[in-house]
C-alpha positions in Angstrom: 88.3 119.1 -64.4 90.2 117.1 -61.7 93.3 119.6 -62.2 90.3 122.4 -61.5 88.8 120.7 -58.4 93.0 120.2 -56.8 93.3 123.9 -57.2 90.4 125.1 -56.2 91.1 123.0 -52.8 94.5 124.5 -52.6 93.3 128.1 -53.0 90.9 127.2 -50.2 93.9 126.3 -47.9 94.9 129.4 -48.6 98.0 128.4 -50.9 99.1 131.9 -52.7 100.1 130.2 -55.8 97.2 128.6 -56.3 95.2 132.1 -56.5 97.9 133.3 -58.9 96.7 130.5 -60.7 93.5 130.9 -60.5 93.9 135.1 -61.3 96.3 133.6 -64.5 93.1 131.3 -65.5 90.4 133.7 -65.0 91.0 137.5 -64.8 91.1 138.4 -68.6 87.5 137.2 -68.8 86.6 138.4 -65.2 88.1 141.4 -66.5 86.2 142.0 -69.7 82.8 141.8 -67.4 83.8 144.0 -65.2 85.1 146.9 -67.9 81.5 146.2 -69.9 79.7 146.7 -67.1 81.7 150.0 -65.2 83.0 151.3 -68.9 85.5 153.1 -66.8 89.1 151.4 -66.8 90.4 152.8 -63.5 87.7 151.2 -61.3 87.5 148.0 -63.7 90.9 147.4 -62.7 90.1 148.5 -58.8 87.1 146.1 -59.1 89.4 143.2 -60.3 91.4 143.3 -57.4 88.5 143.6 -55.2 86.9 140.4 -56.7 90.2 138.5 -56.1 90.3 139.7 -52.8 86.7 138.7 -52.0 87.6 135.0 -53.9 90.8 134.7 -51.4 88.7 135.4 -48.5 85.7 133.4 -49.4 87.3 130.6 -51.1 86.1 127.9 -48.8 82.5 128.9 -49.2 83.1 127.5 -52.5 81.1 124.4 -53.1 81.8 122.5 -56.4 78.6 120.6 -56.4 76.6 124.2 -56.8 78.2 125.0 -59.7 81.2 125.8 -61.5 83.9 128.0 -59.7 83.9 130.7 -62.7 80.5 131.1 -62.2 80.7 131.8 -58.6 83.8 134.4 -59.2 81.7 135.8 -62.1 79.0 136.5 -59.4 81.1 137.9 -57.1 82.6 140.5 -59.5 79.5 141.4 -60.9 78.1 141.7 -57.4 80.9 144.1 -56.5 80.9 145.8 -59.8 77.2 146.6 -59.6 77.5 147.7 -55.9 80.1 150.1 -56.9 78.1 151.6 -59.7 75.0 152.1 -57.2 77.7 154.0 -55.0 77.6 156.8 -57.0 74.1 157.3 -57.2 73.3 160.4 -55.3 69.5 160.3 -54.7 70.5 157.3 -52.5 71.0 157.9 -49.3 73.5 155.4 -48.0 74.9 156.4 -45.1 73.3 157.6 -41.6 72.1 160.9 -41.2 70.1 160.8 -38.3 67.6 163.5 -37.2 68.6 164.5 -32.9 65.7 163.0 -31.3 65.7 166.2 -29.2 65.4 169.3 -31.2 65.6 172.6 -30.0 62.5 174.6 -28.9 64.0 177.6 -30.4 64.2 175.8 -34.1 61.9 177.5 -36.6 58.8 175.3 -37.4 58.7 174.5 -40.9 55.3 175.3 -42.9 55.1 172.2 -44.7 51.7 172.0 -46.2 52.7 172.9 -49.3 54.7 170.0 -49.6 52.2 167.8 -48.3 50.4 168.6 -51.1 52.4 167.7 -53.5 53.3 164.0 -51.6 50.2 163.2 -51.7 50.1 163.3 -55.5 52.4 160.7 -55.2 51.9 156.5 -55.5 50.9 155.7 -51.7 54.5 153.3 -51.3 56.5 156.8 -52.4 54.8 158.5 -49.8 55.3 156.3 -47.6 58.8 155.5 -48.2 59.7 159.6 -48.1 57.7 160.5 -45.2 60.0 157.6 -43.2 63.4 159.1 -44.7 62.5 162.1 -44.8 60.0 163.4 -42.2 60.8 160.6 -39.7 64.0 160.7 -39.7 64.8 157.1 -40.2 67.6 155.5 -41.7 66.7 153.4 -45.3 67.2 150.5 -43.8 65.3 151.3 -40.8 62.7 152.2 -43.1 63.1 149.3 -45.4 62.1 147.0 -42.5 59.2 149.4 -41.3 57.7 148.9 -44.4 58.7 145.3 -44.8 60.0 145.3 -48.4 63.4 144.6 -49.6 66.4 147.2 -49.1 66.6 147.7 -52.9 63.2 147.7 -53.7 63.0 150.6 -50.8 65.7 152.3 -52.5 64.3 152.3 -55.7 61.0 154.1 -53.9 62.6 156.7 -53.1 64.8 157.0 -55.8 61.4 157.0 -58.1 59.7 159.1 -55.5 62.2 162.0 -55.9 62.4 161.7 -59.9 58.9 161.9 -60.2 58.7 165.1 -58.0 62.0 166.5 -59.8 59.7 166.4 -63.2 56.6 167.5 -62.3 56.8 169.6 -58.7 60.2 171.4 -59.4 59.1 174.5 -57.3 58.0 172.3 -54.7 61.3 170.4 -54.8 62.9 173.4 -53.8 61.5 173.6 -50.8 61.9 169.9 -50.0 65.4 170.4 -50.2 65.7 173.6 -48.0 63.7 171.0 -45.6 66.1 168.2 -46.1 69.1 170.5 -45.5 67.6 171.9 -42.6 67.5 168.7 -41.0 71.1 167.2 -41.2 
C-alpha cells in the first residue's frame, strides 16, 4: 500500500515511469471494462489511451483519502467509454446548429399545425423540450438550462420525444424532418 501511495505521488510529479507503472499495474483490467462495455476492439483500445491520457493529466486531482486510485481510473475510463458510446447516438443533437436570428422575408412560411397536433399528444416535458430545440432554435444546453433540468436528463427528453413520435406519428415525422432540414 505504501509502494502504491510513492507511486501515485511520483505519477503526480509527472514522472513518465511511474505512469508506465501504473499503465503495467492497471491497464489489463482497465482494459477488460472498457472492451465489455464498447464491445468494439478498435475504440476499446482508443479509449485506453484516452483514460491514461486523462489519468496523466489529472493525476494530482487524485486524493488517496477518497478512495482507492483504481477506482478513480475505473471512473475515468468508464466515464470516457460511456461518453464515447453516447457520441454515436444520432437523435442527439450535440453540436450547435443555430437558427439566423434574422430570417429572410422571402422564406416560405411553414404550415405547421399539423405537427402541432401531433406534439401536443406528447408528455408536456417532450413538448417542451422539442418546441426549445426545435422551434426555438436553441441549443440543448441552452435549452437544458431554460427548463432547469440536467443536460442528460434533457437529452433523454428529446431523445424519448422523437422515439415516441417515430412509432406512432410516422407521417407526421416526415414532415418534422422536412422542418428540421429546412432550418439548418
Amino acid at each position: 500500500m505504501k509502494d502504491d501511495l510513492e507511486l501515485i505521488k511520483r505519477l503526480q510529479n509527472q514522472d513518465t515511469k511511474a505512469l508506465s507503472k501504473v499503465y503495467d499495474l492497471y491497464s489489463g483490467a482497465i482494459y477488460g471494462v472498457i472492451l465489455r462495455m464498447c464491445k468494439n476492439e478498435p475504440l476499446a483500445q482508443e479509449l485506453l489511451q484516452e483514460t491514461f491520457m486523462k489519468i496523466w493529466q489529472k493525476a494530482n486531482t487524485y486524493d488517496s483519502e477518497k478512495g482507492k486510485f483504481f477506482t478513480w481510473s475505473y471512473r475515468i475510463a468508464r466515464n470516457l467509454t460511456l461518453n464515447s458510446l453516447r457520441k454515436t447516438e444520432t437523435l442527439i443533437q450535440n453540436e450547435d446548429l443555430s437558427v439566423y436570428k434574422d430570417r429572410s422575408t422571402s422564406e416560405e412560411e411553414i404550415d405547421t399545425n399539423g405537427i402541432v397536433g401531433s406534439l401536443k399528444k406528447l408528455e408536456p416535458h417532450h413538448q417542451k423540450a422539442l418546441e426549445l430545440v426545435y422551434f426555438n432554435g436553441l441549443t440543448h444546453r441552452e435549452a437544458h438550462e431554460e427548463m432547469n433540468v440536467p443536460l442528460g436528463t434533457f437529452k433523454s427528453y428529446i431523445k424519448q420525444a422523437l422515439k415516441k413520435l417515430r412509432e406512432s406519428y410516422k407521417e407526421e415525422l416526415i414532415i418534422v424532418w422536412i422542418i428540421i432540414e429546412m432550418m439548418r
